[in-house]
C-alpha positions as a printed Julia matrix, in Angstrom:
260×3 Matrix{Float64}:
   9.63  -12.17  -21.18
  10.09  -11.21  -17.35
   6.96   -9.83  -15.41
   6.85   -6.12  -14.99
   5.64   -4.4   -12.0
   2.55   -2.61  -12.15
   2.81    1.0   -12.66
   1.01    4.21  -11.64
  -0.24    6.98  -14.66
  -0.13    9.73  -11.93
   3.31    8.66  -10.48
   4.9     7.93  -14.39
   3.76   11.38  -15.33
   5.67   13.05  -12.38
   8.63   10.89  -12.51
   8.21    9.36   -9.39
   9.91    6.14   -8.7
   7.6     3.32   -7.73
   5.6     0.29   -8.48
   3.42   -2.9    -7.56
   4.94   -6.31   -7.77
   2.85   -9.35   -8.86
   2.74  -12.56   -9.86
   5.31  -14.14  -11.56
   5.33  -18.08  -12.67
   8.88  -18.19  -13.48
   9.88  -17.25  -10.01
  10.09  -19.16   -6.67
   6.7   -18.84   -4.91
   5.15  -17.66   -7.75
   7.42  -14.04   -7.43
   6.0   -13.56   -3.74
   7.79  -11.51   -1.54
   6.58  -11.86    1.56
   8.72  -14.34    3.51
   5.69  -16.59    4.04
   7.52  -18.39    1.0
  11.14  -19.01    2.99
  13.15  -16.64    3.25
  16.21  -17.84    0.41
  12.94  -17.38   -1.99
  11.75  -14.48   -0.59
  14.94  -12.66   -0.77
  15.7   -14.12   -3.98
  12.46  -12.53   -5.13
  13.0    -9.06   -3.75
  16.28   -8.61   -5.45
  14.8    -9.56   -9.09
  11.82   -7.32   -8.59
  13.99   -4.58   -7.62
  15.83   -4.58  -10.25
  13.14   -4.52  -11.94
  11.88   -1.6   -10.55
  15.43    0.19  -10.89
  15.47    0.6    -7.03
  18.01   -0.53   -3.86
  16.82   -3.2    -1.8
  19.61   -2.9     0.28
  18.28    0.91    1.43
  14.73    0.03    1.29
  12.82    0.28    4.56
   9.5    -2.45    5.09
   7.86   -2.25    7.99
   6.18   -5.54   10.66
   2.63   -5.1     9.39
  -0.25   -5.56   12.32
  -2.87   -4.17   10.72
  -2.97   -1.06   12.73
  -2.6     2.51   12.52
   1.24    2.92   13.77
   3.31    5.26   11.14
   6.74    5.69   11.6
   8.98    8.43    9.79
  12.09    6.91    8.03
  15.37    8.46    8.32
  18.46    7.51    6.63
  19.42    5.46    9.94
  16.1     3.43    8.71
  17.46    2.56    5.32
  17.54   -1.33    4.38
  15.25   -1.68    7.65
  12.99   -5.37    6.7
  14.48   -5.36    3.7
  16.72   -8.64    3.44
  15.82  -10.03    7.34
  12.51   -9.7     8.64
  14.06   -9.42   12.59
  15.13   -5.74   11.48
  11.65   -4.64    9.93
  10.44   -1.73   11.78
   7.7    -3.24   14.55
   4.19   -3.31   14.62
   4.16   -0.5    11.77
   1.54   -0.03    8.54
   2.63    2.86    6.93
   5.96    4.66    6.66
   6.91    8.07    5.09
  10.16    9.5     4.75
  11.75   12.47    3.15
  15.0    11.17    2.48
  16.4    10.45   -0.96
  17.39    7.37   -1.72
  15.64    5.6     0.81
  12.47    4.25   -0.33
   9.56    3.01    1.67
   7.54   -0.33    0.76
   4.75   -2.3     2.6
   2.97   -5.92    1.4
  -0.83   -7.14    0.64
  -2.54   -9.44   -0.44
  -6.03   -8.61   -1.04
  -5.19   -5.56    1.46
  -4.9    -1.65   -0.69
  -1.43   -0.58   -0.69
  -1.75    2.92   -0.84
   1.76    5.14   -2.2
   1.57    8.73   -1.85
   3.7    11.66   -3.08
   4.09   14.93   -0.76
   6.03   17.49   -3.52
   6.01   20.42   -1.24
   7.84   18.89    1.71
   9.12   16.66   -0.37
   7.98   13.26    1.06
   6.97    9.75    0.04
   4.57    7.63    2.02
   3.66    3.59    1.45
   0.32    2.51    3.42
  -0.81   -0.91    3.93
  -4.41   -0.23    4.52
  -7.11   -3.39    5.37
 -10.14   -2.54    6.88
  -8.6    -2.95   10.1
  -6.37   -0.31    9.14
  -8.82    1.87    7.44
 -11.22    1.86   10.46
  -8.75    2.8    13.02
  -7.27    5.68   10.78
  -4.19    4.27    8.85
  -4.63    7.02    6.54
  -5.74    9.74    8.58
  -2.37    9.26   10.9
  -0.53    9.69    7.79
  -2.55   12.81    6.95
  -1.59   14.43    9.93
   1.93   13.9     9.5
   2.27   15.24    6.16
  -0.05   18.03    6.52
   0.06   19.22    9.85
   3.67   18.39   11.12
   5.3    18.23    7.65
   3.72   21.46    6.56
   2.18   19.7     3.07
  -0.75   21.29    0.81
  -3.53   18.86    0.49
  -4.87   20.0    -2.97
  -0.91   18.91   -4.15
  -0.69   15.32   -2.72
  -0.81   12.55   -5.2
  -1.96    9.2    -4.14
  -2.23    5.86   -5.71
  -4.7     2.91   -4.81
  -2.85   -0.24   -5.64
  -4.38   -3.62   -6.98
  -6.2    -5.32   -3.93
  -9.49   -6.43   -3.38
 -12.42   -5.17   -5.02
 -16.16   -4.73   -3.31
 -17.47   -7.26   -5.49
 -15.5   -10.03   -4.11
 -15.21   -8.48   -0.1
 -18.07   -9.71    1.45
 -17.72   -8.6     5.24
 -19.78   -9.55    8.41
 -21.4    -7.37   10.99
 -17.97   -6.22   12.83
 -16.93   -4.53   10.31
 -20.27   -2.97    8.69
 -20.35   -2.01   12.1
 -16.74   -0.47   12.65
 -16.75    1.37    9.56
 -20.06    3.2    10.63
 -18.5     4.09   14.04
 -15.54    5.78   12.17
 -17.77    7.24    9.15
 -21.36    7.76   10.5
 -24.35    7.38    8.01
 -21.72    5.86    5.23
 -21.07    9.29    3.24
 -18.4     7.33    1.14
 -20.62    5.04   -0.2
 -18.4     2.39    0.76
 -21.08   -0.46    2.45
 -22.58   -2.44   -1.02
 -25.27   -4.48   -0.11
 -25.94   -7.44   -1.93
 -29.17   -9.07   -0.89
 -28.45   -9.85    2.91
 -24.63   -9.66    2.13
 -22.58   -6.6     2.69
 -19.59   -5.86    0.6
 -17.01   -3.36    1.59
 -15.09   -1.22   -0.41
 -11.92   -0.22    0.35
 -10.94    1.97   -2.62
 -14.44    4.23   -1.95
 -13.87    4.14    1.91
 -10.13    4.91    1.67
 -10.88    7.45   -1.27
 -12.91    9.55    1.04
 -10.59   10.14    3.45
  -8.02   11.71    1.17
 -10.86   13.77   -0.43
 -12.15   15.18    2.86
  -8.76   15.89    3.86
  -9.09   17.99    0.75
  -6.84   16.14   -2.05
  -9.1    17.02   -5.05
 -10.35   13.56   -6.92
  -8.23   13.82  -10.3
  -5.35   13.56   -7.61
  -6.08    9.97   -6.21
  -5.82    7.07   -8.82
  -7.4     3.98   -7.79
  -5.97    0.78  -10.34
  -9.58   -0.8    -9.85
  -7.8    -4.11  -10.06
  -9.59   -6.95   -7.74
  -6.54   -9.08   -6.76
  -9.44  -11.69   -5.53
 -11.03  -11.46   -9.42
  -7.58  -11.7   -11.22
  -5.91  -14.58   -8.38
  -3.83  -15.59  -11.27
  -1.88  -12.44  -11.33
  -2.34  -11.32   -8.06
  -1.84  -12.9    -4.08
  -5.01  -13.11   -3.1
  -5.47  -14.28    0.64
  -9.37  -14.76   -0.51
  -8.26  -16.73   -2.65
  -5.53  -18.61   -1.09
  -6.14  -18.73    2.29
  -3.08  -18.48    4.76
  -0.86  -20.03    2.06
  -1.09  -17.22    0.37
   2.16  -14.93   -0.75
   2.31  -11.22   -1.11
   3.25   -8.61   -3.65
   4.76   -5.31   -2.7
   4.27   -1.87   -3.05
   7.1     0.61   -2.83
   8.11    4.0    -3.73
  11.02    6.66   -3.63
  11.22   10.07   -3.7
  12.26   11.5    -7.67
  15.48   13.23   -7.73
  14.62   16.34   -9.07
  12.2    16.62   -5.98
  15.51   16.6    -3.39
């Protein structure tokens, strides 16, 4: 029996088209679809996962991920961007939204959160790749002010989904980033710094939680999978884990039809 994707309660219940890609043994690179694997596997790899997923490749839009806090706004001229040649991914970009159907929007990790959020009142769909690098310097914030402020979206309606990536009790962290996260979050009011003897663990999921949640999206809206890619390597990329070897599983999702 084939690997399924992973899936979101939240997203399911609303009929929201979406999921997580993983591991899969009986696939080239392990199932990876970053092109870190060569690109004839890669490709190979994206095609059986969408399919999986009941989704077009061919208009799905990835983005060059940097680790920064670019978002661009897909369009239908974006469609199939990154998605079967990495020259045509849309640069130097970690998080994309778009409001047009039948385009959806995907981004990669491996041990980073990929974060998929659903805007009913514009409507729009959003895919965030968000490592600390990204949370620190506002990934999700930049998003945030798209949706809410430009796109005219009610915070208490959003719906957001914390994908499987790595867990604070696997991401120990040095002093640059204890130290940038306190420069963007003062005094720690997530909860996000764990400290484990003289160790300090970060967590994402708390860290990236809070943002949403001080931006107003009530808690029962914002699903974190509380799946440690690092813990579960076997089922997961893990670059932890793996080092620079390491593939990537993908995140995407699409705006429901009865929403357009």
């Amino acid at each position: 029996m084939s690997v399924q994707p992973y899936r979101s309660r939240i997203l399911c219940a609303l009929g929201v088209p979406h999921g997580f890609t993983r591991r899969d043994p009986c696939l080239p690179g392990d199932g990876a679809t970053s092109w870190t694997v060569g690109k004839e596997a890669a490709l190979d790899n994206r095609r059986i996962w969408w399919t999986r997923l009941g989704m077009l490749l061919s208009k799905t839009a990835f983005p060059h991920q940097v680790h920064g806090d670019r978002v661009a706004l897909v369009t239908a001229a974006e469609a199939g961007r990154g998605a079967e040649t990495p020259e045509s991914a849309l640069r130097e970009t970690d998080a994309l939204i778009t409001c047009e159907p039948g385009v959806p929007v995907a981004v990669q990790c491996a041990d980073c959160v990929p974060i998929l959020v659903y805007a009913p009142d514009i409507p729009a769909v959003a895919a965030i790749h968000a490592g600390w690098r990204g949370t620190v310097r506002g990934i999700v914030e930049r998003v945030l002010t798209v949706l809410l402020d430009q796109l005219g979206q009610r915070p208490e309606r959003l719906q957001v989904v914390l994908g499987p990536s790595i867990g604070p009790c696997c991401y120990e962290v040095g002093e640059d980033v204890l130290e940038a996260w306190l420069k963007t979050a003062p005094g720690d009011p997530a909860g996000a710094l764990v400290r484990n003897g003289r160790a300090v663990h970060f967590d994402l999921w708390s860290a990236n939680s809070y943002v949403f949640e001080k931006a107003g999206v009530p808690r029962d809206h914002i699903e974190v999978s509380r799946v440690c890619t690092r813990c579960r390597s076997s089922e997961w990329f893990s670059y932890r884990a793996d080092g620079p070897r390491a593939g990537a599983q993908a995140a995407v999702i699409a705006l429901p039809e009865e929403a357009t």
